[in-house]
SEKE-53350 format. One record per residue (C-alpha): residue number from 1; residue in three letters; z, x, y. Coordinates in nm, 3 decimals. Example, Ala and Ser with C-alpha at 12.3 -4.5 7.8 and 13.67 -1.06 7.14 Angstrom:
REM SEKE-53350
(1 "ALA" (0.780 1.230 -0.450)),
(2 "SER" (0.714 1.367 -0.106)),
This chain:
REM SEKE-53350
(1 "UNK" (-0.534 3.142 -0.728)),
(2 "UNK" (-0.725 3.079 -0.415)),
(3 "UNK" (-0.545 2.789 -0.173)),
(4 "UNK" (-0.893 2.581 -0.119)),
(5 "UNK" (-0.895 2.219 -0.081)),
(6 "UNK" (-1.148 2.172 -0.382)),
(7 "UNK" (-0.909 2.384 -0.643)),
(8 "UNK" (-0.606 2.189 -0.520)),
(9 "UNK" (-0.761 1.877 -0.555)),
(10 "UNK" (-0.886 1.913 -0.947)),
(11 "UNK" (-0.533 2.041 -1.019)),
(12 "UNK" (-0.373 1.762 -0.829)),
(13 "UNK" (-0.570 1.503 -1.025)),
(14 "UNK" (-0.512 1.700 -1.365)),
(15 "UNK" (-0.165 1.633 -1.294)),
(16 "UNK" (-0.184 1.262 -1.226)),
(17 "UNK" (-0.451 1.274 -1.520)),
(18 "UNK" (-0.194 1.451 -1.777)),
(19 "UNK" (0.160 1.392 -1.637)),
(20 "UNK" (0.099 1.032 -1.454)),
(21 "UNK" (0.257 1.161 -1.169)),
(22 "UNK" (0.210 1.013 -0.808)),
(23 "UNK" (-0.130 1.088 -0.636)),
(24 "UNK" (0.063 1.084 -0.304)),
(25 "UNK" (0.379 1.283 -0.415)),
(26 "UNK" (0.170 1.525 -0.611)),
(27 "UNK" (-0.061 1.620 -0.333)),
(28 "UNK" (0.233 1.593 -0.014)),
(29 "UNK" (0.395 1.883 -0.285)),
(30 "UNK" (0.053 2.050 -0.300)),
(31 "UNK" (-0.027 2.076 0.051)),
(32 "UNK" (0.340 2.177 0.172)),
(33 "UNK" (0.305 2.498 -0.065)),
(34 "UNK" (-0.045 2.554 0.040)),
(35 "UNK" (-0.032 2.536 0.399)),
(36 "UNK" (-0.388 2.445 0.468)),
(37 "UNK" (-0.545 2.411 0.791)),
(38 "UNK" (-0.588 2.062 0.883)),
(39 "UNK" (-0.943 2.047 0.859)),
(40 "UNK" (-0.891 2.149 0.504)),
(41 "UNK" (-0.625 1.973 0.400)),
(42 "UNK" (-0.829 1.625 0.525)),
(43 "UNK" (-1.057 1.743 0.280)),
(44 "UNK" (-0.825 1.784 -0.066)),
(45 "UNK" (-0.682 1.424 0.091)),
(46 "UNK" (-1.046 1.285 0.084)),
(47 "UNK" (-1.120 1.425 -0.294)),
(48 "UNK" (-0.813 1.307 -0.454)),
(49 "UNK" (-0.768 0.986 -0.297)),
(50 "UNK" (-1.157 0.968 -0.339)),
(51 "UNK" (-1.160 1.028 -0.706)),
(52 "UNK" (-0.843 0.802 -0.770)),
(53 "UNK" (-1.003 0.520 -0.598)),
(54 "UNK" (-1.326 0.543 -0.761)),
(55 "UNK" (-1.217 0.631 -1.109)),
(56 "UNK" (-1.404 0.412 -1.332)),
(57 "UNK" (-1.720 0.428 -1.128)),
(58 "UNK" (-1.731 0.820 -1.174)),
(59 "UNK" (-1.638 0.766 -1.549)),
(60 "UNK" (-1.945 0.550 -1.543)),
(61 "UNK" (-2.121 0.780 -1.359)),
(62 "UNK" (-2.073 1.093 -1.591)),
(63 "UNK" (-2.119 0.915 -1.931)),
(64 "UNK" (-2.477 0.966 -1.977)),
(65 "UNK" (-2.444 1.327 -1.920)),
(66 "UNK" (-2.101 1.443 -2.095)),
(67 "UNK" (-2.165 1.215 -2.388)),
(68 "UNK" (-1.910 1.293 -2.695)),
(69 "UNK" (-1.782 1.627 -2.543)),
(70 "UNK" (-1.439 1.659 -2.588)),
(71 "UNK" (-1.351 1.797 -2.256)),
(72 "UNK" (-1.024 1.953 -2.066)),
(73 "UNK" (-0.877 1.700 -1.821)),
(74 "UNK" (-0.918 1.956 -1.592)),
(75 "UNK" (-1.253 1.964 -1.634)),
(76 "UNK" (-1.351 1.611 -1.601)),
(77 "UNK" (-1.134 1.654 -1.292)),
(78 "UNK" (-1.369 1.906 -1.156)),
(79 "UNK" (-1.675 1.724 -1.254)),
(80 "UNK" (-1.567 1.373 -1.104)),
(81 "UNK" (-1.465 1.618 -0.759)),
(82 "UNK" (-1.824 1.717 -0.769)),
(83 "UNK" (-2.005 1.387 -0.807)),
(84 "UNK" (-1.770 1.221 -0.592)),
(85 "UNK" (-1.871 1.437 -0.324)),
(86 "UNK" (-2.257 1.404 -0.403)),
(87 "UNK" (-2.257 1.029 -0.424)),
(88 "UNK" (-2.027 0.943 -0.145)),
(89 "UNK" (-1.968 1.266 0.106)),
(90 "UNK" (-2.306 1.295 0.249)),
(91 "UNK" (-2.258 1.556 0.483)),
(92 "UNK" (-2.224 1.818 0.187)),
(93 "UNK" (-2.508 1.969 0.014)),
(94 "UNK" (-2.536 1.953 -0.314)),
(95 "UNK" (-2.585 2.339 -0.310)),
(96 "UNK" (-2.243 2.343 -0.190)),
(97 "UNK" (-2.122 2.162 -0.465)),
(98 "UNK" (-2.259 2.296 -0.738)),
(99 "UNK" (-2.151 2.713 -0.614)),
(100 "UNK" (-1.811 2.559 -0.521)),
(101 "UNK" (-1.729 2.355 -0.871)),
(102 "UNK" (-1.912 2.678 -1.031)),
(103 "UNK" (-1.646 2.904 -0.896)),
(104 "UNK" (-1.370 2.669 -0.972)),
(105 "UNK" (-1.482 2.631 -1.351)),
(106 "UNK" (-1.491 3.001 -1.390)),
(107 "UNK" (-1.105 3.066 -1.187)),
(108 "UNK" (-0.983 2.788 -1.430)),
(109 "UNK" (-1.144 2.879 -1.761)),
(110 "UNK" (-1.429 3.046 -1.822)),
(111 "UNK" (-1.840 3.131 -1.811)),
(112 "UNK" (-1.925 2.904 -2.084)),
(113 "UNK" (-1.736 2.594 -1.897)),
(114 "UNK" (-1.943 2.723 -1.558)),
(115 "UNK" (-2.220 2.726 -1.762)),
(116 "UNK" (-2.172 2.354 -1.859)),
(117 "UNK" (-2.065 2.213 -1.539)),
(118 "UNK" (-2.352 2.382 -1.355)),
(119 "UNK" (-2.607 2.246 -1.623)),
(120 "UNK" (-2.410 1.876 -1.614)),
(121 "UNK" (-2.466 1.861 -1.220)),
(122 "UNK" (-2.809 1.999 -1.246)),
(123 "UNK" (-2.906 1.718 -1.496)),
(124 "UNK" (-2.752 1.464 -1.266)),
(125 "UNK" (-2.959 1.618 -0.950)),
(126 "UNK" (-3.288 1.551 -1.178)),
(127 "UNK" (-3.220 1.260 -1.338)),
(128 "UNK" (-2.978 1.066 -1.086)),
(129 "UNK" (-2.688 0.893 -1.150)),
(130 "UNK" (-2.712 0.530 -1.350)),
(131 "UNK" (-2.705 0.229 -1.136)),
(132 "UNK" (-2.434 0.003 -1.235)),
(133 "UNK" (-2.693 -0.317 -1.167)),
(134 "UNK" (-2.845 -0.249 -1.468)),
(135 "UNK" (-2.520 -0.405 -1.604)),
(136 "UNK" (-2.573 -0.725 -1.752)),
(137 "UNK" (-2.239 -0.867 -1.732)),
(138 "UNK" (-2.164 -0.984 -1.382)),
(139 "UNK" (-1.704 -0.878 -1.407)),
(140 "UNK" (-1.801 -0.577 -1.542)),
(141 "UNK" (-2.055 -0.507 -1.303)),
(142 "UNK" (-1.830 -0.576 -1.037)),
(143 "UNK" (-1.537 -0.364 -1.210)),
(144 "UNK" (-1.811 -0.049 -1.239)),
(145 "UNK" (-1.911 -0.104 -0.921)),
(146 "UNK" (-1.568 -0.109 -0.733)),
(147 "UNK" (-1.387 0.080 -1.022)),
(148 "UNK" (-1.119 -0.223 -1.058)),
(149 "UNK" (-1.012 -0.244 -1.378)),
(150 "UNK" (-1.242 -0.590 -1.559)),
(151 "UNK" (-0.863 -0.808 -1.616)),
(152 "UNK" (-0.797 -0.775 -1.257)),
(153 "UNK" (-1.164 -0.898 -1.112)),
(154 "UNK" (-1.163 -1.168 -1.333)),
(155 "UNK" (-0.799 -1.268 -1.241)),
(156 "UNK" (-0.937 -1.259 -0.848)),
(157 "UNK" (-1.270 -1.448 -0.952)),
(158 "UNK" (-1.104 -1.694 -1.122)),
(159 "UNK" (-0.857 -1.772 -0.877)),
(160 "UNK" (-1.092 -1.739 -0.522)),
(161 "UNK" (-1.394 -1.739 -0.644)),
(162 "UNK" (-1.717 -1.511 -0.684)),
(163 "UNK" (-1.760 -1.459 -0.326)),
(164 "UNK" (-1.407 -1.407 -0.223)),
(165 "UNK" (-1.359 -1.170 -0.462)),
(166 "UNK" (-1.644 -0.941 -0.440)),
(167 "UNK" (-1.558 -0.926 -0.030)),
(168 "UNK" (-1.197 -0.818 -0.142)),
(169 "UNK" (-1.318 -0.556 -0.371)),
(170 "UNK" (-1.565 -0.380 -0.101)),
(171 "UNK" (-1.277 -0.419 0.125)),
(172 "UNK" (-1.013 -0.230 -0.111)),
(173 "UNK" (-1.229 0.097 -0.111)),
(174 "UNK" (-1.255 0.127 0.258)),
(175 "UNK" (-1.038 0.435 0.389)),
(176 "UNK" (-0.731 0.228 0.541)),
(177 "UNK" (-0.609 0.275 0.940)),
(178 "UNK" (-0.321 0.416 1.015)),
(179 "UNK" (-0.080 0.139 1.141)),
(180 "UNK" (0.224 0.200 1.416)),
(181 "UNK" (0.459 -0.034 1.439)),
(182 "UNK" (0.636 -0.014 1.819)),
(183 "UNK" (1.005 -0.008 1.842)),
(184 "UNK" (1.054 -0.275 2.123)),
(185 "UNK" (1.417 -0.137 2.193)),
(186 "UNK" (1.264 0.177 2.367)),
(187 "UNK" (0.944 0.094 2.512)),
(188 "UNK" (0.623 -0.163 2.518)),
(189 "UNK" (0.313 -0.150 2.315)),
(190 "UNK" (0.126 -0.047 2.637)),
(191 "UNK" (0.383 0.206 2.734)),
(192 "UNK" (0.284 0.362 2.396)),
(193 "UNK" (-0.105 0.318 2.392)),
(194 "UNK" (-0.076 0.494 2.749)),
(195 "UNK" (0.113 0.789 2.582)),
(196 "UNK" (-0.093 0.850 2.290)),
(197 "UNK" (-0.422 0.799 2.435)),
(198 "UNK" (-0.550 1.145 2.535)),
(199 "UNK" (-0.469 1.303 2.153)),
(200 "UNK" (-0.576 0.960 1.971)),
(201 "UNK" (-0.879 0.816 2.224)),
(202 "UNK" (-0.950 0.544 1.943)),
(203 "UNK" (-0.596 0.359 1.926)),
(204 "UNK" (-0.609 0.041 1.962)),
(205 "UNK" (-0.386 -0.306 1.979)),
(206 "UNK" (-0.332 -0.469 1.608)),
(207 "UNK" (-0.480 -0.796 1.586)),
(208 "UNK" (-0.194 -0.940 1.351)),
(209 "UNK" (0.132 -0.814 1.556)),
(210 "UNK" (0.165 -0.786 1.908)),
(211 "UNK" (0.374 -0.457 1.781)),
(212 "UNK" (0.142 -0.277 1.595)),
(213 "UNK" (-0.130 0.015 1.710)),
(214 "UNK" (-0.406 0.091 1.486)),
(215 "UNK" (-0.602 0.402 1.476)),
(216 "UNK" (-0.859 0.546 1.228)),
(217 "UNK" (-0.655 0.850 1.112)),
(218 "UNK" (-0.376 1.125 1.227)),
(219 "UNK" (-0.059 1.309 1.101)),
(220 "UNK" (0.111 1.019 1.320)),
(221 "UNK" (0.471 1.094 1.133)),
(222 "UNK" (0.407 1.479 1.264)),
(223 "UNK" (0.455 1.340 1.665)),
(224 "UNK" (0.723 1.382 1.915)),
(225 "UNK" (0.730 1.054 2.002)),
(226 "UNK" (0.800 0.941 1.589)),
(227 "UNK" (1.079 1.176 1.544)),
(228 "UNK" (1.250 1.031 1.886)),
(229 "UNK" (1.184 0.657 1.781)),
(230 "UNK" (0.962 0.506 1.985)),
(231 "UNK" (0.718 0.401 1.676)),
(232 "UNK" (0.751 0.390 1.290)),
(233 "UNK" (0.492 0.357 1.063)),
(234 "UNK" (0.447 0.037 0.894)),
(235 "UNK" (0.126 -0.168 0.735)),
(236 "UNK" (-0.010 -0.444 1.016)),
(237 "UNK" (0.053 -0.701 0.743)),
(238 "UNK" (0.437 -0.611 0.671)),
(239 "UNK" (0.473 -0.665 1.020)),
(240 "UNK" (0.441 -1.051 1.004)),
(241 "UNK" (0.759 -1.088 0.801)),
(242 "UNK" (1.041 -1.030 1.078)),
(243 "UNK" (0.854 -1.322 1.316)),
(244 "UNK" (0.844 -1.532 1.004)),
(245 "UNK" (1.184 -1.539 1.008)),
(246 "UNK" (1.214 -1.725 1.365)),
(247 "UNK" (1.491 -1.524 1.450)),
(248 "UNK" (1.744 -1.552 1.698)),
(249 "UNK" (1.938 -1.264 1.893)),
(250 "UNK" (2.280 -1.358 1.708)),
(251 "UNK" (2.163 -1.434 1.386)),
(252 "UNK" (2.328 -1.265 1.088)),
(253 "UNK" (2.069 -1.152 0.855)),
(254 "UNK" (2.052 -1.050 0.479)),
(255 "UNK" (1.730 -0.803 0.351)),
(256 "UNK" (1.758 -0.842 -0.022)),
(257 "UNK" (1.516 -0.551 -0.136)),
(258 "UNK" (1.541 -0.329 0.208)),
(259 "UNK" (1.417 0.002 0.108)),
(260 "UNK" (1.259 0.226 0.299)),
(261 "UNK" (1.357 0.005 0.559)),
(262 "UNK" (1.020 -0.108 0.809)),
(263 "UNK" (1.114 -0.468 0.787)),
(264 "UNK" (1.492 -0.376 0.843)),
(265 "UNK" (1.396 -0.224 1.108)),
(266 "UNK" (1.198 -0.439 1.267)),
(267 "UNK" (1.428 -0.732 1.228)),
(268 "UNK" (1.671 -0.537 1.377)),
(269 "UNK" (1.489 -0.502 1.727)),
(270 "UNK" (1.478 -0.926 1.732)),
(271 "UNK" (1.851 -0.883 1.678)),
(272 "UNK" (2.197 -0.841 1.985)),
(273 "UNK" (2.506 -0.690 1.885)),
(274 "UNK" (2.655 -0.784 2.191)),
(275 "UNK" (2.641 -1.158 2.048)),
(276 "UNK" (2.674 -1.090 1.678)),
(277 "UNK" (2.354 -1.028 1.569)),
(278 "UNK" (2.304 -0.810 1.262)),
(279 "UNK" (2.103 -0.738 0.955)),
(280 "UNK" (2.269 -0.636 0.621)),
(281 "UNK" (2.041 -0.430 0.422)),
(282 "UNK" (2.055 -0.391 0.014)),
(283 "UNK" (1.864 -0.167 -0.229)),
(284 "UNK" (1.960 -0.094 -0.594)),
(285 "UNK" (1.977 0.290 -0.524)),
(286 "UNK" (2.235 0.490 -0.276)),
(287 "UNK" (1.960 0.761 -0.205)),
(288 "UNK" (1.734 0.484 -0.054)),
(289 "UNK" (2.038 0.354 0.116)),
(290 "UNK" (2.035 0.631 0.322)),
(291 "UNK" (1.656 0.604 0.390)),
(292 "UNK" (1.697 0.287 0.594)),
(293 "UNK" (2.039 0.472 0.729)),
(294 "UNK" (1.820 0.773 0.850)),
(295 "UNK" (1.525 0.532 0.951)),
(296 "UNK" (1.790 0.259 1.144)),
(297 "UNK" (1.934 0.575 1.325)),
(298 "UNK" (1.614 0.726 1.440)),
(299 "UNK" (1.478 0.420 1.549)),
(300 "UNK" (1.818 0.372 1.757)),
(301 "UNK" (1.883 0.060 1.564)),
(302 "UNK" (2.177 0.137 1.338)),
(303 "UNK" (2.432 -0.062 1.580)),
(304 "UNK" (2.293 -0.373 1.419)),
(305 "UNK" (2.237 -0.234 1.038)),
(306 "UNK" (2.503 -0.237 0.770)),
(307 "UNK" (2.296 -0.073 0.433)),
(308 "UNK" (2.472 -0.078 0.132)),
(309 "UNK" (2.380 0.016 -0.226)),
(310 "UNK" (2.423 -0.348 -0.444)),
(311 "UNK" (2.172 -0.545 -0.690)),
(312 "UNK" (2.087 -0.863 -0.488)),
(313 "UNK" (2.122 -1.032 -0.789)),
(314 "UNK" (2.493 -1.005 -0.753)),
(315 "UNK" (2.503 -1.088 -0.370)),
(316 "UNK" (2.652 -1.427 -0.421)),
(317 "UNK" (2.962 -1.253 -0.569)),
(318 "UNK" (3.005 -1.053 -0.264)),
(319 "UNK" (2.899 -1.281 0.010)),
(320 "UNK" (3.069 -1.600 0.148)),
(321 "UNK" (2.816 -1.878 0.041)),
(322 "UNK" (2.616 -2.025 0.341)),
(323 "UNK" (2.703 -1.713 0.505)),
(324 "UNK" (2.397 -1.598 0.668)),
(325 "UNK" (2.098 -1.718 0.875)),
(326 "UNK" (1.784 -1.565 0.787)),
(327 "UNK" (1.781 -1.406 0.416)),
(328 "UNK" (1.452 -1.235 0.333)),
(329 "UNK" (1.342 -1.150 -0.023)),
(330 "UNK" (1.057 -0.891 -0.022)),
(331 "UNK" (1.020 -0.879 -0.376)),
(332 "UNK" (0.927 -0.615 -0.603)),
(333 "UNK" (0.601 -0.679 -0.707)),
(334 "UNK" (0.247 -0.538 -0.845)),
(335 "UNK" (0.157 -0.403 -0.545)),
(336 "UNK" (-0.195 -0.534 -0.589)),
(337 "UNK" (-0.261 -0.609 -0.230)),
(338 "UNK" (-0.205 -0.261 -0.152)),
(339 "UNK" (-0.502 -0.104 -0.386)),
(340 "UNK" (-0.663 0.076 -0.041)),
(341 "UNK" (-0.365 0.288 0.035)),
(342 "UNK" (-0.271 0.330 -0.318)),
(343 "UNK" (-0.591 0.325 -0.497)),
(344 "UNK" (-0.374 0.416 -0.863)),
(345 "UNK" (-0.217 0.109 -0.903)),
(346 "UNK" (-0.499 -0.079 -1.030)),
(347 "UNK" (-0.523 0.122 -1.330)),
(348 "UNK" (-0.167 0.139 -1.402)),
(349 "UNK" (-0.104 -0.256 -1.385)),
(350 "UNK" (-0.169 -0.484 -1.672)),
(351 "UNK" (-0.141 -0.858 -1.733)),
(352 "UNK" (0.150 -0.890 -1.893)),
(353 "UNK" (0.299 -0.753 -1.565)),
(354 "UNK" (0.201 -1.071 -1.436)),
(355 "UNK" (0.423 -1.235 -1.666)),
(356 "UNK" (0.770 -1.023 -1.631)),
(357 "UNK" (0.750 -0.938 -1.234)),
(358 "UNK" (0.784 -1.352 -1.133)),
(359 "UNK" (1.077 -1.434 -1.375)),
(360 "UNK" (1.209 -1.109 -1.160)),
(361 "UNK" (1.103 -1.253 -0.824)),
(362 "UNK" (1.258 -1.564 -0.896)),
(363 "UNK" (1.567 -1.472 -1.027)),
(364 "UNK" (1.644 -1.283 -0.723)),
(365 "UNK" (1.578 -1.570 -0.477)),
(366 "UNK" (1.794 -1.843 -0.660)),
(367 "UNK" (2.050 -1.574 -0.658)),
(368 "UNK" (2.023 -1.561 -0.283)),
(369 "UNK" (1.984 -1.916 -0.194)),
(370 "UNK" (2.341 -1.984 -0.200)),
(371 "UNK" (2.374 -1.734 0.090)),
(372 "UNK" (2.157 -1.947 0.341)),
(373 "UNK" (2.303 -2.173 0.621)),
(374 "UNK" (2.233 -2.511 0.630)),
(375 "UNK" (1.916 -2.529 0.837)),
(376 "UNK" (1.860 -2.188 0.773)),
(377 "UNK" (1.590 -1.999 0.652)),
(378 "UNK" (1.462 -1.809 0.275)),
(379 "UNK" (1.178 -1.631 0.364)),
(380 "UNK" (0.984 -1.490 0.070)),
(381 "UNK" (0.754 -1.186 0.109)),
(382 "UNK" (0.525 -0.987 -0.169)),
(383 "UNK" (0.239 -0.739 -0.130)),
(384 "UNK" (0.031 -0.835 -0.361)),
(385 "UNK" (-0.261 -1.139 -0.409)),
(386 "UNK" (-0.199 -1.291 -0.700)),
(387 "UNK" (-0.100 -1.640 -0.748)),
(388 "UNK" (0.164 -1.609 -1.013)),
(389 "UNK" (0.387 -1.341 -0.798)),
(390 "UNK" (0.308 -1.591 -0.456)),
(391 "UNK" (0.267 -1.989 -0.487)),
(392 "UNK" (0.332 -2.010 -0.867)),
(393 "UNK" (0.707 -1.880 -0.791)),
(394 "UNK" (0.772 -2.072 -0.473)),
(395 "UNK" (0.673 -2.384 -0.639)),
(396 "UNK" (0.915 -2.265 -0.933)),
(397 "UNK" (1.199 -2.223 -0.698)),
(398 "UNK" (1.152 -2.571 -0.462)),
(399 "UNK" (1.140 -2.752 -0.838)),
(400 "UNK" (1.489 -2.623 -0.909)),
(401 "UNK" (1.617 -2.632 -0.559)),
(402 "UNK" (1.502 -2.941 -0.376)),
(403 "UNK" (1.768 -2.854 -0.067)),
(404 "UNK" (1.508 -2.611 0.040)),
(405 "UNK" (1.150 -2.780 0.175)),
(406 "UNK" (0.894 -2.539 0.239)),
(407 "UNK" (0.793 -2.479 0.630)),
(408 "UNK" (0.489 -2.377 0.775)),
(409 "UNK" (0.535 -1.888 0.848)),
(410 "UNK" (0.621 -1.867 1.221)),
(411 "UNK" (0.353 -1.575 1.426)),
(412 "UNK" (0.425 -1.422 1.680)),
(413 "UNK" (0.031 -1.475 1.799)),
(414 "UNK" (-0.231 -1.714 1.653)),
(415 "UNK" (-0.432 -1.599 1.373)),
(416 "UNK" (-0.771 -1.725 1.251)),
(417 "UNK" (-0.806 -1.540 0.879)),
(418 "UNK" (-0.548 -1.627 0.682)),
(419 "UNK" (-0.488 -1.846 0.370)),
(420 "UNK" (-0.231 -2.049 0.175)),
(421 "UNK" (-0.080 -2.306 0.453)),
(422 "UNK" (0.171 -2.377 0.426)),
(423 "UNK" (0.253 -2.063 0.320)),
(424 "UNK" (0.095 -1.728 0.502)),
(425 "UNK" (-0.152 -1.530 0.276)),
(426 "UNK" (-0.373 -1.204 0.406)),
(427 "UNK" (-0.657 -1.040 0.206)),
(428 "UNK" (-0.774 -0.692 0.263)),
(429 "UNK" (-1.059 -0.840 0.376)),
(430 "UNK" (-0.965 -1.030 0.664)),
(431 "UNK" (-0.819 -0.796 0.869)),
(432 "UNK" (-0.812 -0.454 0.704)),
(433 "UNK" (-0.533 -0.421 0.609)),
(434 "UNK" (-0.275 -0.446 0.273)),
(435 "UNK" (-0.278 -0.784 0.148)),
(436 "UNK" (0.039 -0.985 0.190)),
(437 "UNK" (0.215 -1.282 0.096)),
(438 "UNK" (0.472 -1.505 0.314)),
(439 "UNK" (0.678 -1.829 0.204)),
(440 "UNK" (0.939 -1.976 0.473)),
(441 "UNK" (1.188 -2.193 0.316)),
(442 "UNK" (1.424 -2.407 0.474)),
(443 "UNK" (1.765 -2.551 0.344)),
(444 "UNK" (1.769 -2.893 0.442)),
C-alpha cells in the first residue's frame, strides 16, 4: 500500500464512515504510522477534515450521478475525496484528480470500480455538479448548502433568525486559526510574538484575550517553546472563562469538569500560593486526571493545582459547604459551537440531545452551589449555541436558587460582538472562533 495523502484519507474516512471512529484520532493514528512529509500530510488533513465538514453537500453533489448503486463505503469515500477537491481545492486539476482517484480505485478493488469512478467524474466534468439553489425549500437549502444537518438550521433560525443564522453557517466551514494561549507565569504576550515571529510571520494578538496569539496554521504543539511552557493551546473563546471569574490571587477555586485542563490552567496563572491561592480540579476519569497533572506541570503551574478523579455531582459530600470562592462549571455539552474544528459533530447530534444534556448541566451546578462563599461567584461555561444548554438552564437554576442573582461576565478587555447580556455569548461568526457560552452567578 502506497503512504499518499489521497489513499490515507479515503481509508481514514471509511473508518469514521464504517466504525464511527474519531476523524481527529483516526487520522493523528494515520499520519504517525505514515510519516508523511509535511506538505503531504497538510494535504490528507485538508481531504478528511474537508469531506467531514462538507458531508451532506458532497452527498448532494454525487446523487445525480451514483443514483441507486449500491456502493462500498470506501468507494463513496474516494468519490466524495475527488469532488471535494474539484469543487473546493482549486489549485488541482481535475486531470490530477481523476489519474489519482483512478489509481486509488484500482489499489483498493479493482478495474471495473476504476472504470466507474473514472466514468462518474467524467460525467460530473460534462455535466457539472447541481446547484443547491435550485432547492425550493429555504432550511434545506441552507442545510445542502452548508452540509448542517436540516434540525439543527432550523433550531438556529428559529432562535436568531434568518440572517444570523446563515452568517453562522458560512462561518462554521471556514478552516479555524490556530489559537495560543500565553502562560503569564513565564513570559508576556509580546515576549512571545517576538520569539515566534521569524518561523510564523503572520501571528498575531487575539482580539478576545489579551493572552491569546492567533495564527493561520502550524504544528504549534511540535515547538520548543510548547514543550517548555511558555504557551498552551487553547480556543480564543475558552479563554474568556478564567477573567469571568474576577479572580483574586488568594482565592480558592473549584473546576467542576477540568479535563484536559486549558481553563485549569489558566486560572491557575491569576492564582498565589504564597497567599493561599489554589484551584482544585475534578474529572470523572483518573487517566484525564493526569492530563491536567502533565499539562499543570509543564506549564509550571502545578504548585497551585490539586486534580483529583471525583463526579462533581458528589462534591458537596467531600467539600466543606461555602468552602470556595470561584467554582466554575464548564459543562458537558453538544459541542455545537465548536462545528469548525470538529466538523463531525453536527451529524452525530440529535434533538433529543437537547433534552438530556440540560437536566445534566443543571444537576451538576445545584450540586455545586452549596460550595460557593457568600459573595462568591458560580460561573457557568458551555461550548455550544443553543439556548436550552445556555439561558434556558441558568434561568432554571436562579428559579430554584434565588441566593444567587445573575451578574454581568467580567473581560479582561472590551468587546464589541458579543450577545446575551447579561450573560456573555460568542458566535463563530463574530470573531472566528468556537462559539461559547458564559453565565456569572453570584450568591447574595
Amino acid at each position: 500500500m502506497r503512504n499518499d495523502p489521497r489513499t490515507l484519507a479515503v481509508q481514514i474516512l471509511t473508518k469514521v464512515k464504517t466504525q464511527h471512529s474519531y476523524a481527529n484520532l483516526a487520522l493523528d493514528a494515520t499520519l504517525n504510522q505514515a510519516r508523511l512529509d509535511p506538505r503531504d500530510a497538510a494535504l490528507a488533513t485538508t481531504l478528511v477534515y474537508g469531506v467531514i465538514q462538507h458531508q451532506l453537500t458532497l452527498d448532494f453533489d454525487l446523487a445525480p450521478f451514483i443514483g441507486a448503486k449500491k456502493l462500498d463505503a470506501w468507494v463513496v469515500a474516494l468519490l466524495e475525496t475527488a469532488v471535494y477537491q474539484m469543487h473546493y481545492l482549486d489549485k488541482i486539476p481535475d486531470r490530477a484528480i481523476f489519474y489519482e482517484s483512478t489509481r486509488i480505485a484500482k489499489q483498493l478493488g479493482h478495474v471495473g470500480i476504476a472504470k466507474l469512478v473514472t466514468a462518474v467524474l467524467r460525467n460530473i466534468q460534462r455535466t457539472g455538479l447541481p446547484d443547491p439553489a435550485t432547492i425550493k425549500d429555504p432550511t434545506e437549502r441552507l442545510s445542502i448548502t452548508y452540509s448542517v444537518p436540516m434540525w439543527l438550521v432550523a433550531k438556529l433560525q428559529q432562535q436568531l433568525g434568518a440572517t444570523k443564522c446563515e452568517s453562522i453557517l458560512a462561518a462554521i466551514n471556514q478552516p479555524p486559526a490556530a489559537s495560543l494561549r500565553v502562560n503569564t507565569t513565564k513570559g508576556t504576550r509580546a515576549e512571545l510574538l517576538a520569539q515566534l515571529a521569524d518561523r510564523f510571520p503572520e501571528v498575531a494578538p487575539s482580539e478576545l484575550s489579551p493572552d491569546g496569539i492567533v495564527a493561520p496554521g502550524g504544528h504549534f504543539a511540535g515547538l520548543p517553546e510548547f514543550a517548555v511552557g511558555a504557551f498552551t493551546l487553547q480556543d480564543e473563546s475558552s479563554m474568556l472563562v478564567a477573567p469571568s471569574l474576577a479572580l483574586r490571587p488568594s482565592d480558592r477555586v473549584l473546576d467542576a469538569c477540568a479535563a484536559p485542563g486549558g481553563k485549569t490552567t489558566h486560572i491557575a496563572q491569576f492564582l498565589d500560593p504564597a497567599v493561599g491561592g489554589e484551584v482544585v480540579a475534578l474529572d470523572l476519569h483518573p487517566h484525564k486526571v493526569r492530563l491536567i497533572e502533565q499539562n499543570a506541570k509543564r506549564l509550571g503551574v502545578a504548585d497551585r493545582v490539586h486534580a483529583q478523579a471525583m463526579d462533581a455531582r458528589q462534591a458537596a459530600d467531600v467539600f466543606e459547604p461555602a468552602s470556595f470562592d470561584r467554582v466554575l462549571v464548564d459543562a458537558p455539552c453538544s459541542g455545537l459551537g465548536l462545528l469548525r474544528r470538529k466538523p463531525e459533530i453536527r451529524y452525530g447530534k440529535t434533538p433529543s440531545d437537547l433534552e438530556n444534556l440540560p437536566k445534566i448541566q443543571l444537576s451538576l451546578l445545584e450540586a455545586v452551589a452549596p460550595l460557593v462563599k457568600s459573595t462568591g461567584r458560580l460561573t457557568y461555561s458551555t461550548c455550544t449555541m443553543v439556548q436550552e444548554e445556555n439561558q434556558d438552564v441558568v434561568a432554571a437554576f436562579l428559579a430554584k436558587h434565588p441566593e444567587f442573582r445573575q451578574v454581568a461576565v467580567p473581560t479582561a478587555q472590551p468587546l464589541t460582538r458579543v450577545h446575551g447580556a447579561p450573560a456573555l455569548q460568542v458566535f463563530p461568526d463574530d470573531y472566528g472562533t468556537d462559539g461559547f457560552f458564559i453565565a456569572s452567578l453570584e450568591r447574595i
